[in-house]
C-alpha positions as CSV (number, residue, x, y, z in Angstrom):
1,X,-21.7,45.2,-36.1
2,X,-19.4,45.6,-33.4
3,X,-19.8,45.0,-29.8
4,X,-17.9,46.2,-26.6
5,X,-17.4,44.1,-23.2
6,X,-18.5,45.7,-19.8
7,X,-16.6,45.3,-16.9
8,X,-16.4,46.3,-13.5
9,X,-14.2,49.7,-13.4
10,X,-10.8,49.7,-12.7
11,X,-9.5,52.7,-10.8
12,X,-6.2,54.1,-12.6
13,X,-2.9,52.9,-11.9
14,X,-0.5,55.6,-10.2
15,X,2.1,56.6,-12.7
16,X,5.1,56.6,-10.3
17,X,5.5,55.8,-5.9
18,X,4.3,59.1,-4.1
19,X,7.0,60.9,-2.6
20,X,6.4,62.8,0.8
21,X,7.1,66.3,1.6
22,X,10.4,66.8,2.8
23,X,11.0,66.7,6.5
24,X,11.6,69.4,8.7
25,X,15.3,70.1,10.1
26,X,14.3,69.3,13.6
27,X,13.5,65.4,12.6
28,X,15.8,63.1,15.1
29,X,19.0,61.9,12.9
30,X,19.2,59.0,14.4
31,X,15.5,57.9,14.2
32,X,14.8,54.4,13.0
33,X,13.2,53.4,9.8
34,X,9.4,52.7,9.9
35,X,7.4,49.9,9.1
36,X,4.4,50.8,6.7
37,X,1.4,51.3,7.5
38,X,-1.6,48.6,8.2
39,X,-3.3,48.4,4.9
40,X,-6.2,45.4,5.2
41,X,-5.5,41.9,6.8
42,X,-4.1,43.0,10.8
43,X,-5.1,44.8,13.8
44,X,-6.4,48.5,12.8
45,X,-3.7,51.2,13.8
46,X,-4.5,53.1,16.8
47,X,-4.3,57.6,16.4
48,X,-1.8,57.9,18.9
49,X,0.8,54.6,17.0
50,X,4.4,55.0,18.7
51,X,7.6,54.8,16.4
52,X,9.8,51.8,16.3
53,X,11.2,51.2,19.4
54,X,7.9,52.5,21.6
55,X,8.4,55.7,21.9
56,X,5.6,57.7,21.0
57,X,5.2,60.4,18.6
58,X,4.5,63.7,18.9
59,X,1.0,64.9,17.0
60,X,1.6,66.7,14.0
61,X,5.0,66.1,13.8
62,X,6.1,64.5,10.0
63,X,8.1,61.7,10.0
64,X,11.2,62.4,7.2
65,X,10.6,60.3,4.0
66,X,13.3,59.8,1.2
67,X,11.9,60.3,-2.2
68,X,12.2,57.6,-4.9
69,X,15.0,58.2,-7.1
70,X,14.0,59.9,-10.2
71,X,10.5,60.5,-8.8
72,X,8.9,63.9,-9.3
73,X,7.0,65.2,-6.0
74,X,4.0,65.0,-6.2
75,X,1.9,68.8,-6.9
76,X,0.8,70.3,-3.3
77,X,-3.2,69.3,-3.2
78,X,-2.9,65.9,-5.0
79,X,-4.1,63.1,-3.0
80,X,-2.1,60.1,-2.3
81,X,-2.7,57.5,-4.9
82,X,-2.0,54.9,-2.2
83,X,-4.6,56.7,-0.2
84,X,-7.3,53.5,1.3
85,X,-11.4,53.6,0.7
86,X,-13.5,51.4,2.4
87,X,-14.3,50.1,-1.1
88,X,-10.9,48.7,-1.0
89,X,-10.9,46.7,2.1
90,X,-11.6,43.1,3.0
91,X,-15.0,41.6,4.2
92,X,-15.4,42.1,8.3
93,X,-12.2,44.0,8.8
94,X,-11.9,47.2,10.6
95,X,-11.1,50.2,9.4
96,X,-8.6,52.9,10.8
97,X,-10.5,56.1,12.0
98,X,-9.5,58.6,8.8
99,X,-7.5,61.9,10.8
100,X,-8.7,64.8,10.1
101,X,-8.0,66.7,6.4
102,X,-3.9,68.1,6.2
103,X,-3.0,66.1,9.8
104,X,-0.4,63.3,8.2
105,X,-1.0,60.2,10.3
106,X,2.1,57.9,11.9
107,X,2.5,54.5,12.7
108,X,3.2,51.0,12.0
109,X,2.2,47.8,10.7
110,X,3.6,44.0,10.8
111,X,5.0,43.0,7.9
112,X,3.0,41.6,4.8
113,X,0.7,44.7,4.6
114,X,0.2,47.1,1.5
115,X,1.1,49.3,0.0
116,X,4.9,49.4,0.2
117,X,6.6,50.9,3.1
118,X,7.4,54.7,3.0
119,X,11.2,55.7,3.0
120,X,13.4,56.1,6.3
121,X,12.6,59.0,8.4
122,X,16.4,60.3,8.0
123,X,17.7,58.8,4.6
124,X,21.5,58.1,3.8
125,X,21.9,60.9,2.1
126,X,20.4,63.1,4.7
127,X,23.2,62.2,7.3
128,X,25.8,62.7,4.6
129,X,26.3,59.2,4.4
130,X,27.6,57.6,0.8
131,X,26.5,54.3,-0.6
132,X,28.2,51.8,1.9
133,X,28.6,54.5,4.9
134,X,31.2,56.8,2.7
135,X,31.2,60.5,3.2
136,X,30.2,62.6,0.7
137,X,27.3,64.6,-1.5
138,X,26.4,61.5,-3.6
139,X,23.4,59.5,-3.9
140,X,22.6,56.6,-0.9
141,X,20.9,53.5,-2.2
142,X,17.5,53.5,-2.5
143,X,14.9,53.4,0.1
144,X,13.6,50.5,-1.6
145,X,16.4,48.5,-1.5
146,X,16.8,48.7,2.1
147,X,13.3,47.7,3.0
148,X,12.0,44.3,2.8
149,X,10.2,43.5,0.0
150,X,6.6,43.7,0.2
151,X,4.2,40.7,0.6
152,X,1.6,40.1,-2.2
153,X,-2.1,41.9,-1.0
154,X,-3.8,39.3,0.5
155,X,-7.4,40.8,-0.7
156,X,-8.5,43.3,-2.8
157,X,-6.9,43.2,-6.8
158,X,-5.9,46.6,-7.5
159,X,-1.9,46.3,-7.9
160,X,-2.6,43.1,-10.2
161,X,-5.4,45.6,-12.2
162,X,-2.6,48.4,-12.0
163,X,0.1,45.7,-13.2
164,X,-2.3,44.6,-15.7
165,X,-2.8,48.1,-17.1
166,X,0.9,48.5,-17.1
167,X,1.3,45.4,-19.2
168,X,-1.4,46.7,-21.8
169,X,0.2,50.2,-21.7
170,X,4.2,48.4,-22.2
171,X,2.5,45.7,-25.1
172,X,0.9,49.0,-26.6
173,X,3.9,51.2,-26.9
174,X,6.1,48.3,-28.3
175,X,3.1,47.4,-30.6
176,X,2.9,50.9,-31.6
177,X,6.6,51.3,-31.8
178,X,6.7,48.2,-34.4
179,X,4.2,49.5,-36.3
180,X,5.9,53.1,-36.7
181,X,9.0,50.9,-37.7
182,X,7.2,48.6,-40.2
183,X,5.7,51.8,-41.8
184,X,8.9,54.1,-41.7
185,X,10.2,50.5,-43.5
186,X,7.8,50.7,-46.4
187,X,8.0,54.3,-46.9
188,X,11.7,54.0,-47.4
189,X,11.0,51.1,-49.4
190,X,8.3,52.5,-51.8
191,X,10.0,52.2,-55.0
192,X,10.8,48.4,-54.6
193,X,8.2,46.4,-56.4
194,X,6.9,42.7,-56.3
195,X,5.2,42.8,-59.5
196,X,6.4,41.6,-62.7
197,X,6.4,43.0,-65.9
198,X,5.8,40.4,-68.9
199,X,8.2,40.5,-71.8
200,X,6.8,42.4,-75.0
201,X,9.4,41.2,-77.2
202,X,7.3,39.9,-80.9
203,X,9.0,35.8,-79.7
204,X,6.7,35.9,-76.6
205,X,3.3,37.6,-77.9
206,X,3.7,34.9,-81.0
207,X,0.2,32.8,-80.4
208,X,0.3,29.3,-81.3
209,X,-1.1,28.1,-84.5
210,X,-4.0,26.7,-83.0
211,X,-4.8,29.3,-81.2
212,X,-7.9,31.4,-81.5
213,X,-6.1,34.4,-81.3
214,X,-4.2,32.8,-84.5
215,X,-6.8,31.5,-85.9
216,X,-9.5,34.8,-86.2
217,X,-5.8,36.6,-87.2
218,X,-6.2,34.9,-90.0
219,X,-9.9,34.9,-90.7
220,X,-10.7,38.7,-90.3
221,X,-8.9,39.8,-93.4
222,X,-11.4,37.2,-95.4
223,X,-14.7,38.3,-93.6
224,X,-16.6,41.3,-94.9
225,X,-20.2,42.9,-93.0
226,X,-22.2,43.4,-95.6
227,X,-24.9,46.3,-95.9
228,X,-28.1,45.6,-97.9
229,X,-30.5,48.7,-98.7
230,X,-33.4,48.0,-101.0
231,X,-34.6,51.0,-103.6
232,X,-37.3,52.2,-101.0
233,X,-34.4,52.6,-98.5
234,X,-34.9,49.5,-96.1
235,X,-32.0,47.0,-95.3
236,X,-30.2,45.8,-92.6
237,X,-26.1,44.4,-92.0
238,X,-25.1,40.8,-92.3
239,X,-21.9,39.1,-92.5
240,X,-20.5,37.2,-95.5
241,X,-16.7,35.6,-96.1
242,X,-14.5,35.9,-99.3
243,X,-15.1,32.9,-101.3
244,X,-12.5,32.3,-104.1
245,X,-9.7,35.3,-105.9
246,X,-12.3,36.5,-108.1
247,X,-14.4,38.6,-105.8
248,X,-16.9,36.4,-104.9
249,X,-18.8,36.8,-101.2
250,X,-20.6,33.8,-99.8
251,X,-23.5,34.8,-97.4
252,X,-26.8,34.0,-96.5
253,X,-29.9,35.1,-99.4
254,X,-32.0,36.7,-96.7
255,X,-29.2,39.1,-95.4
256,X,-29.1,40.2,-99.3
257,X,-32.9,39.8,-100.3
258,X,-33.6,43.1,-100.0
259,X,-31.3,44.6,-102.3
260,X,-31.9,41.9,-104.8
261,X,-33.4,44.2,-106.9
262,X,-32.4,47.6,-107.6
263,X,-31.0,48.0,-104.4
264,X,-27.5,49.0,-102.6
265,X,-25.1,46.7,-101.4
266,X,-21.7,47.2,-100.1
267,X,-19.0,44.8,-98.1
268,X,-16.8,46.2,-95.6
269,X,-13.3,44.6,-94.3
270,X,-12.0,44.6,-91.4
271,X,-9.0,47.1,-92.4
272,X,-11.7,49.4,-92.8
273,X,-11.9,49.6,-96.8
274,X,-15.5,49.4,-98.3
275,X,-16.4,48.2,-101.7
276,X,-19.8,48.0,-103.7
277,X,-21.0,45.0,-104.5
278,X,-23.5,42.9,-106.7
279,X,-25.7,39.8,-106.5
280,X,-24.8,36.8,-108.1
281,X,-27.3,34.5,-107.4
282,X,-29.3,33.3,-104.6
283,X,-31.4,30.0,-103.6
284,X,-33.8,31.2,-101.3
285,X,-34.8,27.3,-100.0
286,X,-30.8,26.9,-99.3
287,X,-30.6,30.4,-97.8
288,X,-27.6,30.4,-100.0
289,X,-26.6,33.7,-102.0
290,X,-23.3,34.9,-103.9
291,X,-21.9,38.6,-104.2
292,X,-19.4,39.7,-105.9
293,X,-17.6,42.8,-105.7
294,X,-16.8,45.5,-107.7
295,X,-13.6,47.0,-108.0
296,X,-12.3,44.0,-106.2
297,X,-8.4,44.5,-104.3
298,X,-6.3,42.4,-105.8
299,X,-5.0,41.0,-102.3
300,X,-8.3,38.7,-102.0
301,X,-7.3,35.4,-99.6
302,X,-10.5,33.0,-99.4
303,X,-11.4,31.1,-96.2
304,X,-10.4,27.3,-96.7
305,X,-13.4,25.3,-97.0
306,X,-13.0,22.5,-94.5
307,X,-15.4,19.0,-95.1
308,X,-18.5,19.4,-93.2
309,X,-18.9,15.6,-93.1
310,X,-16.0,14.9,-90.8
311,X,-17.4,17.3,-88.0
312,X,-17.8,15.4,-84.9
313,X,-20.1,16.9,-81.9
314,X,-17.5,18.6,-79.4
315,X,-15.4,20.1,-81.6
316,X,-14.3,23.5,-81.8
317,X,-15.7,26.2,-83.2
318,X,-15.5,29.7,-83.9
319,X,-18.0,31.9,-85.4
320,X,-17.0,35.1,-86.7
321,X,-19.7,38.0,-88.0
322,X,-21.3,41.5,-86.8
323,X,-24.1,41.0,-84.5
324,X,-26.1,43.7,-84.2
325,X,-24.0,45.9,-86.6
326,X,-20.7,44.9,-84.3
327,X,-18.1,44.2,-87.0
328,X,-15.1,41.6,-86.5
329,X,-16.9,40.2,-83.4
330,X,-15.2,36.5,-82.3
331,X,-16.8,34.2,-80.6
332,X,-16.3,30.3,-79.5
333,X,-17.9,27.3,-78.7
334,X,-18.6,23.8,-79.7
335,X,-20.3,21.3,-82.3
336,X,-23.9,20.6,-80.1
337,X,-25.0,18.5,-82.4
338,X,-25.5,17.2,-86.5
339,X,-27.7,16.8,-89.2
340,X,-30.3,19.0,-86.8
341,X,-33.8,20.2,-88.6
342,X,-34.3,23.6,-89.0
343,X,-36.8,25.4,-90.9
344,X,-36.3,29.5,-91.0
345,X,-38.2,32.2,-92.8
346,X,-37.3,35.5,-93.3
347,X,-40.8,36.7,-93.8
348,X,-41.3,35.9,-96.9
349,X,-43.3,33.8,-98.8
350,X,-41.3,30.6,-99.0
351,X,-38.7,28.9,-96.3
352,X,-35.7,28.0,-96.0
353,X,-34.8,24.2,-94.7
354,X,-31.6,23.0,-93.5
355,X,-29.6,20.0,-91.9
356,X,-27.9,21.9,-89.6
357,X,-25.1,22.0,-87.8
358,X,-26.0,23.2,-83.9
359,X,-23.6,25.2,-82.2
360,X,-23.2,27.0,-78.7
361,X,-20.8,29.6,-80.4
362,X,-22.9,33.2,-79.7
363,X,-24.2,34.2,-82.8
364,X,-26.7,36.9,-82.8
365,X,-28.7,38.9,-86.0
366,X,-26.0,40.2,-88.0
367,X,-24.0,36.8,-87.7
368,X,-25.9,35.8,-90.8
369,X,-23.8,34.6,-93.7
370,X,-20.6,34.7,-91.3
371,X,-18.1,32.0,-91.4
372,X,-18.4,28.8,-88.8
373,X,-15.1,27.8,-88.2
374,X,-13.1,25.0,-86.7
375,X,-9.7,24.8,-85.0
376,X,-7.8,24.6,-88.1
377,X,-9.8,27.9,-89.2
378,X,-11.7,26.3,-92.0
379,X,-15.0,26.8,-92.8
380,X,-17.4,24.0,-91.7
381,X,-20.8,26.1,-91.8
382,X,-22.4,29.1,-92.8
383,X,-24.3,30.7,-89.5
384,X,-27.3,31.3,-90.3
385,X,-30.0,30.4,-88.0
386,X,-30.9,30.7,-83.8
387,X,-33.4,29.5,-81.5
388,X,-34.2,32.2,-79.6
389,X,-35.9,32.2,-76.1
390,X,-39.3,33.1,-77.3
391,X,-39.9,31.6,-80.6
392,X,-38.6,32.1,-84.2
393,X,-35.5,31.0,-86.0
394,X,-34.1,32.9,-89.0
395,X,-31.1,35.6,-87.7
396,X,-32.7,38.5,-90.4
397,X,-36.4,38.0,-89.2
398,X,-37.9,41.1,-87.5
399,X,-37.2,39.9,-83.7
400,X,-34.1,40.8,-82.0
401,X,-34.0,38.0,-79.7
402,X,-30.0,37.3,-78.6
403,X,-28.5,34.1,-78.7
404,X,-29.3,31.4,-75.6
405,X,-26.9,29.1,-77.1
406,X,-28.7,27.3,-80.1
407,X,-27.3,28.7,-82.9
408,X,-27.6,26.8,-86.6
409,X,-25.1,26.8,-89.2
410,X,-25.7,25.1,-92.9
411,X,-23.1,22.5,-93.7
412,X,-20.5,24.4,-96.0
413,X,-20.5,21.2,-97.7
414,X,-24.1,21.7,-99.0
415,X,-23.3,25.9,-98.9
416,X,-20.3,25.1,-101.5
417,X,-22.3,23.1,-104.0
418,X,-24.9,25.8,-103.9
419,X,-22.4,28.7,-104.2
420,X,-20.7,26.5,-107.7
421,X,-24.4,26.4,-109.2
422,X,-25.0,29.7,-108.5
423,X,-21.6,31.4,-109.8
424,X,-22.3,29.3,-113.0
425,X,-26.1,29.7,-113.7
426,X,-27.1,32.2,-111.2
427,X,-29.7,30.2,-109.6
428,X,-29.3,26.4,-107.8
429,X,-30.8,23.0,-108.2
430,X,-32.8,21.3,-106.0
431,X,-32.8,17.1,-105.6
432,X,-36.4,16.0,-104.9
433,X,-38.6,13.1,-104.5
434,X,-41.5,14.2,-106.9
435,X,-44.0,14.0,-103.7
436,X,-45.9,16.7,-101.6
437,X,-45.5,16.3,-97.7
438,X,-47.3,17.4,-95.2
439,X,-45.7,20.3,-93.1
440,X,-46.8,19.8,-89.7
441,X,-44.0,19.3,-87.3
442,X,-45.0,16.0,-85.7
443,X,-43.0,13.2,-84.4
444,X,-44.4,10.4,-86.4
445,X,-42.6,11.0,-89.8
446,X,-43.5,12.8,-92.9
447,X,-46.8,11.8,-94.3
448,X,-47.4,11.8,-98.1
449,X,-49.8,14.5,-99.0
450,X,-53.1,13.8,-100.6
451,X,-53.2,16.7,-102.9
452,X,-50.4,18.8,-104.8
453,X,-48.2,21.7,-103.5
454,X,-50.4,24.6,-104.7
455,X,-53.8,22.7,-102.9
456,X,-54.4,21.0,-106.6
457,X,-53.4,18.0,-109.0
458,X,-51.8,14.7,-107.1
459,X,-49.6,14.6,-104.3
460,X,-47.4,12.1,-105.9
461,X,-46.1,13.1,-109.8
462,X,-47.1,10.9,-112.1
463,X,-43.3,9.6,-113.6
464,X,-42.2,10.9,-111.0
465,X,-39.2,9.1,-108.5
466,X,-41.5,8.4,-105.8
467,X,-44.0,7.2,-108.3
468,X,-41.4,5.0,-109.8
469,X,-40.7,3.9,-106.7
470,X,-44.3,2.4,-105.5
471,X,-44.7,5.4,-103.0
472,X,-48.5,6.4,-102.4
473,X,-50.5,9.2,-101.1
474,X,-50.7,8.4,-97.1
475,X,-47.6,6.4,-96.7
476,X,-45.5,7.9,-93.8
477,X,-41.8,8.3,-94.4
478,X,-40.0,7.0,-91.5
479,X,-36.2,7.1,-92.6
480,X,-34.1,8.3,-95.0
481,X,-31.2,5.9,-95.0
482,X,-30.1,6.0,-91.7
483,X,-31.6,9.2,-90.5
484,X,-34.9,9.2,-89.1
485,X,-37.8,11.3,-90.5
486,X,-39.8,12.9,-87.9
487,X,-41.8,15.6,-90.0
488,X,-41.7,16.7,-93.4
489,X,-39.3,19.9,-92.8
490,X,-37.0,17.5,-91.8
491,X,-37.5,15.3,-94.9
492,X,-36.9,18.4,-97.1
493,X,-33.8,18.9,-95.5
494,X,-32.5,16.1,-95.8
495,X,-33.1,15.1,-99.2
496,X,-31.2,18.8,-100.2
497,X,-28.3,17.2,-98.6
498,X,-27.7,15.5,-101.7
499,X,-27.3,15.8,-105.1
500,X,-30.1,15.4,-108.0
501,X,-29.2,11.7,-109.4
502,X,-28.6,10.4,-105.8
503,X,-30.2,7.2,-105.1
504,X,-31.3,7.0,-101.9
505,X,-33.1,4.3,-99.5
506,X,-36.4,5.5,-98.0
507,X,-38.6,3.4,-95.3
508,X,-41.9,3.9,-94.9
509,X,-45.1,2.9,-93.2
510,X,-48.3,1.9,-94.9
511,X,-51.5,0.1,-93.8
512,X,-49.6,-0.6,-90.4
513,X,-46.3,-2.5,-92.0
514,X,-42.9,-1.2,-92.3
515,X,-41.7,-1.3,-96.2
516,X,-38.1,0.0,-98.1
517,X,-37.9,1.4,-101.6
518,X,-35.1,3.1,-103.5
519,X,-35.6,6.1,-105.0
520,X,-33.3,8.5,-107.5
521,X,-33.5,11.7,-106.5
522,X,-34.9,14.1,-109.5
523,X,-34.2,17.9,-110.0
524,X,-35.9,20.9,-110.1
525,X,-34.7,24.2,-111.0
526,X,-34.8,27.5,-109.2
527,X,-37.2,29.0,-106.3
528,X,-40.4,28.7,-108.4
């Protein structure tokens, strides 16, 4: 909001000296110059005021005034800016009586009054004088210069308001004059330019080899979105990555699940070209399947698989996939953490558990089965999981929550070893312990069960290698090697971190003491 300042009003400032009527022929050419008249500060002028040199003046009769040089007359009926209110004059001085309307008044006043004096009754010129008493038509000096110069008004503040205004009026013209000159400047100027235009040779748009405009360059030829339709007509889009020369796709199984049998499924590269495609074999406790295409191009350049083992939390990633049907989407962010518990479910009957990797990369449904990569552009995870902001985790499930940052990937370690099993014998092994555990996510470790799997026979398999090992019904798994155990999900997920035939060091707790036993991890074949 704006605001204006009142003040008191100014009365205007007169644009230029008034200049009397000329005087009559019969004015005396000899007659002295007068002094102005008593403004404020003296004695108030009498009506019948003699001339200089005490002869008095006849009424009516006008005094001869020289007009300014360059001055205009003023228009007949305008009063005389000069012209004294009592407004005007100082506290407990008189006033001179006003004469009456169109009677000019006479007279004098001692020096220091205002306004200035009026010109000489007779000036130079009018006695044919020239400038320093020469004959001649030319101009005299000016009645100004031959007067004294006026005092300064000793009350009252309109000449320092008019010289005020005049000062506002000059500062305005010049200001108004510069900016008409700055303008007329940049008009004439108008085709000169500051900007700069960046080269577009192919030297200076070359990204650096690290780069992530490099390294998803690379990566989009290799990653396909991948449409599943089952044989009633339901499916949905995922992502998946080419896998080795001979057409293989690795993605996630519940991004392919549906057209497992007798369905459609197709993969899609980013150069636009579509090609159907078959499954290979899936593990649906890894969330691990393999496609392959048909008709494959024979330009096929795999991902490299980096080694999920070295990832450190911090480091770079980039995920790559088509959320929400939005092929060749790139996103970034970082390792949030390792060997994190997840356990996801599609829906279906049996889930999926995983030691994942966390990441803040924005992955969203339809990232499933995309590459993770890292800043070399190898693959250190498969995305496959997120923990969205009301509940759930797997990226096919039926919400469509949208990534908050906790995204999960499965080691590509774990992914790879999977993929090998299933390219060979169409479905994977699993390493176990030969022991049911309860699933309850709790934070006190993975109980043994008391009863079997299916709600029947023992929780602990006779021969099997937590049997060998001394484990019982009740004991509560603590650690597994170094990495503690805080529910049985997380158990599972560990132990499919290795390899049937692994040995592995397990801690436990039973009857209030902490005990250690090896076990060899034993095998077991397929989803069933």
């Amino acid at each position: 909001m704006s605001t204006e300042n009142e003040g008191t009003e100014v009365p205007p400032a007169p644009s230029a000296p008034p200049v009397p009527v000329a005087t009559p022929a019969a004015s005396a050419p000899d007659a002295p110059a007068q002094q102005p008249p008593e403004h404020s500060g003296g004695a108030a002028a009498q009506s019948g005021a003699t001339a200089a040199g005490g002869e008095p003046v006849a009424p009516g009769h006008t005094p001869a005034q020289a007009p300014a040089p360059g001055a205009p007359a003023p228009a007949p009926g305008v009063p005389d800016p000069y012209a004294h209110t009592a407004a005007h004059q100082g506290a407990g001085r008189s006033q001179a009586p006003r004469p009456d309307a169109g009677q000019p008044t006479t007279g004098q006043s001692p020096a220091g009054a205002w306004p200035p004096p009026p010109p000489p009754a007779v000036p130079t010129y009018a006695q044919g004088g020239g400038h320093g008493g020469g004959a001649g038509s030319g101009w005299g000096a000016s009645w100004t210069a031959e007067q004294p110069s006026a005092p300064k008004p000793s009350g009252g503040k309109g000449g320092l308001v008019a010289a005020v205004l005049a000062a506002a009026l000059i500062a305005g013209g010049v200001g108004g004059g510069l900016g008409f000159w700055a303008a007329d400047r940049n008009d004439d100027s108008s085709t000169d330019s500051t900007t700069v235009s960046a080269s577009d040779s192919p030297a200076d748009l070359k990204r650096q080899p690290g780069s992530v405009a490099s390294i998803a360059n690379r990566a989009l030829p290799s990653v396909v979105t991948i449409e599943a339709q089952s044989g009633s007509g339901e499916g949905g889009t995922g992502t998946g990555f080419v896998y080795d020369t001979q057409g293989h796709i690795l993605t996630n199984n519940h991004v392919v699940a549906s057209a497992a049998e007798g369905g459609k499924l197709s993969a899609t590269f980013s150069n636009g070209k579509k090609y159907n495609a078959e499954v290979v074999g899936r593990a649906e406790g890894y969330d691990v399947a393999v496609i392959k295409l048909k008709d494959k191009p024979a330009n096929l350049k795999p991902i490299p698989i980096a080694n999920s083992d070295k990832v450190a939390v911090g480091d770079s990633t980039i995920a790559i996939g088509a959320p929400f049907g939005l092929s060749n989407t790139v996103t970034t962010g970082i390792v949030s953490a390792k060997n994190r518990p997840v356990t996801s479910s599609d829906g279906g009957n049996k889930s999926s558990y995983m030691s994942a990797l966390q990441t803040d990369a924005s992955i969203n449904p339809g990232n499933s089965g995309g590459p993770l990569l890292d800043a070399r552009g190898a693959v250190i995870g498969i995305n496959s999981a997120i923990k969205p902001a009301d509940s759930g985790g797997g990226l096919g499930g039926g919400g469509q929550s949208g990534s908050i940052g906790l995204g999960f990937a499965i080691p590509v370690n774990q992914a790879k070893n999977v993929a090998q099993q299933l390219i060979k014998t169409g479905e994977a092994t699993y390493p176990v312990i030969g022991a049911s555990v309860a699933l309850a996510e709790t934070s006190d470790g993975a109980t043994i069960s008391d009863r079997g799997a299916t709600g029947s026979g023992p929780a602990v398999e006779p021969g099997g290698p937590a049997a060998k090992a001394g484990l019982k019904s009740g004991d509560v798994i603590k650690k597994l090697d170094d990495m503690v155990i805080d529910s049985g999900p997380t158990l599972i997920g560990q132990i499919w971190t290795h390899k049937p035939g692994d040995s592995v060091k397990i801690t436990y707790e039973r009857d209030g003491k902490e005990r250690t036993a090896d076990v060899i991890l034993g095998a077991r074949k397929g989803d069933s």
